[in-house]
N, C-alpha and C positions, 0 to 999 in steps of 0.2 A: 483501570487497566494497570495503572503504576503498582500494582501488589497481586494482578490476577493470580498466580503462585498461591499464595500465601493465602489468599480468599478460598481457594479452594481446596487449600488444604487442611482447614479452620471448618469444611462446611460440615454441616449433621451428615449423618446415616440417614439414609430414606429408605433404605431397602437392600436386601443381599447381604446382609452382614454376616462377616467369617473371619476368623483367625486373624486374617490379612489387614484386616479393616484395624486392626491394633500395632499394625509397624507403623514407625514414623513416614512420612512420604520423600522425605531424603535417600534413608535407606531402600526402602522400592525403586526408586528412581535409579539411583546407583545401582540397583542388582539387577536392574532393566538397561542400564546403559554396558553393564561388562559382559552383561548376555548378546547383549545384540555386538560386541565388538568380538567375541568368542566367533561367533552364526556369522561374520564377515568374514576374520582370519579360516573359518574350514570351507564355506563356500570359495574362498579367493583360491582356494590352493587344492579345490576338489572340481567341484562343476564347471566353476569358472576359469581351472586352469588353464596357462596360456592363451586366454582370450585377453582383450584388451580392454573388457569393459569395469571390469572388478581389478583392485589391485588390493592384497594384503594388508590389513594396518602396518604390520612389522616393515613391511616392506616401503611405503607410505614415509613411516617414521625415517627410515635406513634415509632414505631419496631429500627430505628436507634437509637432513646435517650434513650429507652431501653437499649441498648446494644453500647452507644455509643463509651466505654473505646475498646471493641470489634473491632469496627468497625474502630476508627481512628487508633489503634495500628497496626492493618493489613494495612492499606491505607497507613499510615507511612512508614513501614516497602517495600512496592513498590514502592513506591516515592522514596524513596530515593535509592533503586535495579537500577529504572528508570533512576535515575538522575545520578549514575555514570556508567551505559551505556553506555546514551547518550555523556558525558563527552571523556571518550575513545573510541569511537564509531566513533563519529565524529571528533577527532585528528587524526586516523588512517585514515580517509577519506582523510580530505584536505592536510593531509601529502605526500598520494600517491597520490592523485590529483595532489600535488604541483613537485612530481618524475614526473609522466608523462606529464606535460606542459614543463618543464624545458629539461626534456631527449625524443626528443618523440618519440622513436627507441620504446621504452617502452610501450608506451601508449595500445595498442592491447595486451600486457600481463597482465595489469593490470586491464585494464578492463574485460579482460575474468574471472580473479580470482573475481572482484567484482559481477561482474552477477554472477557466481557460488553461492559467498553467496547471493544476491540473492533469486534465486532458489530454494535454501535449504529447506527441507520441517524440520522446526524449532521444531515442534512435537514430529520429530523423533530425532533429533540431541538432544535436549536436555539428555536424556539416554547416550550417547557418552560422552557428554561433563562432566557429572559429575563423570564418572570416571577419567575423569583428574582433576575438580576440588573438588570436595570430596562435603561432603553433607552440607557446607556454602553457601554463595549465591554468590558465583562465577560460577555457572550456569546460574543464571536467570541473572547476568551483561553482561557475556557473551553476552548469546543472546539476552538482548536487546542492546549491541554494534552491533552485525552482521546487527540487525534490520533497526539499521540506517544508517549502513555502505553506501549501495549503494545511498539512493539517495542522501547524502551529499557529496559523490564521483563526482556524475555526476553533482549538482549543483554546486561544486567547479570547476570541470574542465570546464563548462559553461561560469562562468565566469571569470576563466583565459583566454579564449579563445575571450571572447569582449573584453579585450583590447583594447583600439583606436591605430589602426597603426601607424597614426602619432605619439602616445606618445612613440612607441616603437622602433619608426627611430631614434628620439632624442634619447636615450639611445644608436642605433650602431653609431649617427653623434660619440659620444666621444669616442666610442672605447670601451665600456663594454659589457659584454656575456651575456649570457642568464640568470644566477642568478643574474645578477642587475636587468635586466629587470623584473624579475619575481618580485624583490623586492618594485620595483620603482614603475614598472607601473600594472603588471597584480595582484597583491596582492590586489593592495588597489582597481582594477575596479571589483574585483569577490564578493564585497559584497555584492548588491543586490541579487544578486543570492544565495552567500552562504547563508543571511538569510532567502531566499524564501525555501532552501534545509533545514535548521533548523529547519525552520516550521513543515514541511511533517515530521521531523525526532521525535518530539516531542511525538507524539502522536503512533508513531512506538517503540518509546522506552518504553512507557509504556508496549504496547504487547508485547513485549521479556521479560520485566519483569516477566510478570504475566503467559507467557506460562511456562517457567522455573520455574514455582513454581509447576506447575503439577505435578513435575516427584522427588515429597520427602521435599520439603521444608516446613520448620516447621511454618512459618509462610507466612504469604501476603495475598493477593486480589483473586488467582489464586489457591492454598488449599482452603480458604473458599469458593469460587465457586463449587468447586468439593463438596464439603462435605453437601453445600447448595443444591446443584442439586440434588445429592444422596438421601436426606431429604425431596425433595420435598418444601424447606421452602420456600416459593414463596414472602414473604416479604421481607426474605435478598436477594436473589436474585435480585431485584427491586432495593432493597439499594445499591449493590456493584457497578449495572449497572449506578445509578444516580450518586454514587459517583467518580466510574470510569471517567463516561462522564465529568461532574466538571473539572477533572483535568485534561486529556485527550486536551479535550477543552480549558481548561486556557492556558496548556502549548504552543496550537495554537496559542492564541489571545496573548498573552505576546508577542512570541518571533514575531509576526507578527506586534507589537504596536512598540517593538524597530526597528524594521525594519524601519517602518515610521519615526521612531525620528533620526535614523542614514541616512538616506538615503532619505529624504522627494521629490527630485527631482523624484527616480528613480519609473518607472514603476512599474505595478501589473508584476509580473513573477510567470510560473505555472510551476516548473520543472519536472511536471507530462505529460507537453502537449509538452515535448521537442523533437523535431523528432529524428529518428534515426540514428544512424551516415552509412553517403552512403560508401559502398563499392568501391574500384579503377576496373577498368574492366578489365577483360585480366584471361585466365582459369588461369595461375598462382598462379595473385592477390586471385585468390578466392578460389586456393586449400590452400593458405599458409594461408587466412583467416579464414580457414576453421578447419585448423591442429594445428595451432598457438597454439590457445584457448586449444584444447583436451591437447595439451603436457603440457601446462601449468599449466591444472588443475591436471595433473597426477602429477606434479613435485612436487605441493605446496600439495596432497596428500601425497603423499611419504615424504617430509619434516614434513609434519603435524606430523607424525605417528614417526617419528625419531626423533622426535626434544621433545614430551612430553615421549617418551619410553613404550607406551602404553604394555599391555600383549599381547601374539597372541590371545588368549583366547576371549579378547575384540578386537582386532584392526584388522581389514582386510583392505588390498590392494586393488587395481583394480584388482592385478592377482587372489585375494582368491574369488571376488565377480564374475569374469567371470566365476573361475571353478563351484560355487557353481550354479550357472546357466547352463553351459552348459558340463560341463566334469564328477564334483564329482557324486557316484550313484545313488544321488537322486535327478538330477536337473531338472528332469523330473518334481517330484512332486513339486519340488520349484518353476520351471516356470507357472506351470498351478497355484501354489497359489498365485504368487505376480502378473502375467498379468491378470490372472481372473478377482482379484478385482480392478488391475490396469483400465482395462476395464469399471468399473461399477461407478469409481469416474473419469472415464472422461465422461462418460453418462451422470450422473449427473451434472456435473461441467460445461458442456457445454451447457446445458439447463439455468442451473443460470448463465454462463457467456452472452450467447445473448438476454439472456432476460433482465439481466441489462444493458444490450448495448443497445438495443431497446426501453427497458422502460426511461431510459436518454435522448439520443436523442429526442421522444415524449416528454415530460416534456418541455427538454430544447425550444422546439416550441412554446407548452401551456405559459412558460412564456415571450418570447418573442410578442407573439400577443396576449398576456395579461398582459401587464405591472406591473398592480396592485396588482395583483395573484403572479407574480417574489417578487415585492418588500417585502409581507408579507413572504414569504416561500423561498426566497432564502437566507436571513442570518440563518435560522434555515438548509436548507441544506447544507451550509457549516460548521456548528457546528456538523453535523452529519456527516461530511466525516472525521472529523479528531477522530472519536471515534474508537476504536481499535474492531475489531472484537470479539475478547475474550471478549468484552461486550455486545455484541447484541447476542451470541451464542445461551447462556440460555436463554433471553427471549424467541428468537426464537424457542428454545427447545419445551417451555412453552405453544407457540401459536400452533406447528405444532406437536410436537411429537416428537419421535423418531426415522422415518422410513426414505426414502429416499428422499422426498421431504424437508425434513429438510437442506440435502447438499445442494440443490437446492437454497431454499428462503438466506440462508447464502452467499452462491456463487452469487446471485444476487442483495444482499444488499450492498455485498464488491464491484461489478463493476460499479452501479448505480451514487452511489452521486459524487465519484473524475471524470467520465465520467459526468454527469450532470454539477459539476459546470466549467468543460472545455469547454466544447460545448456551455454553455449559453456565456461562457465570449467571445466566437469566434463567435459567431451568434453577438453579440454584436458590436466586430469591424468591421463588413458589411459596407466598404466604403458608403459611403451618396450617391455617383456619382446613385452608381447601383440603389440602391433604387430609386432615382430619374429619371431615365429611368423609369424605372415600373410603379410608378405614373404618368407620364406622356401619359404612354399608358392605365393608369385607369386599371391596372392591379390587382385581388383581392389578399387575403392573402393567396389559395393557391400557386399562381403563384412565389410571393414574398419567398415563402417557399423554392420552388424547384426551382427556378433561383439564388437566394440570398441567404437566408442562410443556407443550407445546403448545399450548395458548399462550401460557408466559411467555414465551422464547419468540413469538411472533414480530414484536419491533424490534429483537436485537437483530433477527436474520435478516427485516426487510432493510435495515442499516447497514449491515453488511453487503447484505445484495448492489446495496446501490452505491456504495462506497467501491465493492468489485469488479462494477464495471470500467471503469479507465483502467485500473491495476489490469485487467486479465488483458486489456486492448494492447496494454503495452508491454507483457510477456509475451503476447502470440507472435508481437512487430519483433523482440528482440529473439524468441525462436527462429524467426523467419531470415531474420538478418545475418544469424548465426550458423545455420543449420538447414532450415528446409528448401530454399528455395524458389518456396511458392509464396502468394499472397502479396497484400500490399507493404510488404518487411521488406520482399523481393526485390517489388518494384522501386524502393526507395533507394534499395542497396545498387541499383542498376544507374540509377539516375544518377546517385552520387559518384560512382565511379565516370561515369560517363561526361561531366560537371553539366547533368540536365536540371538547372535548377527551376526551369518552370514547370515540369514535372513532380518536382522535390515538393515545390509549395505549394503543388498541386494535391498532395498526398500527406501532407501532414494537415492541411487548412480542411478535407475529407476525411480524414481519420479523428481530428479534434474534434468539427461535427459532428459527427457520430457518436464519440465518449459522452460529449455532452447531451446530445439528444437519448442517451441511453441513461445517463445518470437522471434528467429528469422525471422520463418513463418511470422509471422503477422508485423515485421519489414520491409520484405521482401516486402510486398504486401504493407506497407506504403510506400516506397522508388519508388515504381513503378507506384503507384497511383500517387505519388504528381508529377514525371517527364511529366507521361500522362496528368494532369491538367495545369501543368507550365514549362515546360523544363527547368532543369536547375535552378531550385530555391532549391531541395533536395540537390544540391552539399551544 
């Protein structure tokens, strides 16, 4: 993933070749980026006049140097929230990446607490977290650590685990243990990986930044949103999103250009399109796989809550959040308020989840058997997968409203581009052999479609798929909490103004379940698929 760019800009013609197919892909890209800011400026100042939801680039521009002491003291101020984030964020990852390569008795509790967070619907956790750390911005570091916890977790233990075996036999020929080995050989092979996991983490740390500013903070990118949307000010809005993406995106392209300077041998790596890890078989293996996790997370619950000394007032357990569901006397009306709208933002959520499944996939087709069409618009879609949701929210607000399809088109944007640019780069390494049967038999593009590469492209989408289930969980929460008013986003948003915190914990402990039970599902069905296509290639 650290060069997806450049991979596909490198890839053969399979088909469709034209004139076009012989510009560089910089120049397309550029004559594709000042066309669509042309198609802005006469939409903004024609159909869209005086509405509030399009604003002018010019005008866009004019509004930032206005206010630009404004605008960079706020953008400062989550840069650098962002930056030491991701700083502890990602230390805590490759630390316990580095426990569970080294111990691997481990590995399955560590990973269960990482998916937890995860999971976390960050929305609501933010409220939690600032009572433990008070109204500085040890909130929004917080959560943009949590942000990037996971997938620098699972990039690093990636590449502790390519290792070359050979290099790790020579470390037992002399008789040293596993922390040599770890030191010697598997440390220094997890770089490619861990800078592919830094990538992805970059542009996740900004989001935790800026959610965590939602909930009281006196300054950043994530209050002036709020206050923007509120106002209706459609030019800063525009601004935040432009300057968001800027950096959003630099911090992709930087930590993705030292990737290449450090590692110029190694492979593009997508740790987004990493499969899942197989299960051992035997009812045992998969009730203790099953219980592992639950006890785990209940343990590092109960620590969590003892270890900062939280009030009761604020802090409930798993025992206070079951009674408040099914025992205390009103968990009647509790369960019908948190499953109601639990209900209505999985409705939604799952409309924009298969739709940006679908809509990816198509795409990822169109540019394969239109080469030219890729080259212009695929480095623009990979600048748009590393922009954080909490920057497309508002626009989106802007275009669609405030109703329920707003979850929808959010939840659809979030599963699209990271699904899109997996699938193209997997349709891409379509062995030559295959192709070349097909041509052989004068076979047309659709045949090549549904023999070749959508076969190919089958583990990058179900990776994806399952990788987009907590991400879409947690744009429909931040639609919700932003904009529509319905769903369990709502009901969090209520609770928290309210300070209903057994409600809060009630709805984030239900919303976690769910990601998690949804990211297994769909793991499940990746692990079964890929044996049914390859036996034995899932192990």
């Amino acid at each position: 993933m650290s060069d997806t760019a450049q991979a596909t800009a490198k890839a053969p013609v399979r088909s469709g070749a034209s004139g076009l197919d012989r510009v560089p892909p910089r120049v397309l890209s550029a004559a594709v980026g000042i066309a669509v800011l042309a198609l802005w400026e006469l939409l903004a100042r024609t159909v869209y006049a005086g509405s509030y939801r399009l604003s002018p680039p010019t005008l866009v521009v004019v509004d930032f140097f206005e206010y630009r002491d404004l605008y960079l003291r706020n953008l400062w101020h989550s840069t650098k929230t962002a930056a030491w984030g991701f700083l502890w964020g990602n230390l805590a990852a490759i630390a316990l990446a580095g426990v569970a390569s080294i111990i691997p008795v481990l590995r399955r509790s560590i990973g269960a607490v990482a998916l937890t967070i995860f999971c976390l619907p960050f929305i609501a956790v933010a409220p939690i977290l600032r009572l433990i750390t008070g109204p500085g911005n040890g909130t929004p570091i917080t959560l943009s650590a949590l942000a990037v916890f996971f997938t620098t977790y699972v990039a690093a233990l990636l590449g502790f685990d390519t290792a070359p075996g050979s290099a790790l036999d020579v470390v037992r020929s002399f008789g040293r243990g596993r922390l040599a080995a770890f030191r010697r050989v598997r440390l220094r092979a997890s770089v490619p990986a861990m800078i592919a996991g830094l990538q992805i983490a970059a542009p996740a740390a900004f989001l935790g930044a800026v959610v965590g500013e939602f909930t009281g903070a006196r300054s950043g990118l994530g209050i002036l949103t709020v206050r923007a949307l509120g106002a209706l000010h459609t030019e800063r809005i525009w601004v935040i999103a432009l300057m968001s993406t800027i950096v959003a995106t630099g911090g992709y392209m930087v930590i993705g250009a030292l990737g290449r300077w450090l590692c110029p041998w190694a492979p593009a790596l997508d740790v987004g399109a990493v499969p899942a890890a197989r299960q051992e078989p035997g009812l045992l293996n998969r009730l203790a796989a099953l219980l592992a996790p639950i006890i785990v997370v209940f343990v590092f619950w109960y620590a969590f809550l003892w270890v900062f000394q939280i009030k009761p007032f604020f802090a409930k357990t798993p025992l206070d959040v079951w009674a408040e569901l099914f025992t205390n006397a009103d968990a009647a009306e509790t369960r019908s308020s948190v499953f109601g709208a639990l209900g209505t933002t999985m409705w939604t959520t799952s409309l924009g989840y298969v739709a940006g499944l679908i809509g990816a996939v198509v795409t990822a087709v169109v540019f394969v058997l239109i080469p030219w069409l890729e080259r212009a618009l695929m480095p623009i879609a990979v600048a748009l997968r590393s922009i954080p949701i909490i920057v497309t929210t508002p626009v989106i607000i802007l275009f669609v409203g405030r109703g329920l399809l707003t979850t929808t088109a959010i939840v659809a944007v979030m599963s699209f581009f990271p699904t899109l640019v997996n699938c193209y780069a997997a349709m891409n390494r379509t062995p030559e052999g295959i192709l070349d049967v097909l041509r052989s038999y004068d076979a047309g593009s659709a045949a090549h479609v549904r023999n070749a590469y959508l076969p190919t492209a089958v583990p990058a989408l179900l990776a994806s798929a399952r990788i987009a289930v907590p991400t879409s969980l947690l744009g429909a929460t931040v639609a919700e909490w932003l904009a529509t008013g319905d769903g369990i986003g709502a009901v969090m948003v209520i609770a928290f103004t309210r300070n209903d915190y057994n409600v809060l914990w009630v709805s984030v402990a239900v919303l976690t379940l769910v990601a998690v039970i949804g990211y297994w599902l769909v793991a499940a069905l990746e692990l079964r698929t890929l044996e049914r296509m390859a036996p034995g290639t899932s192990r």
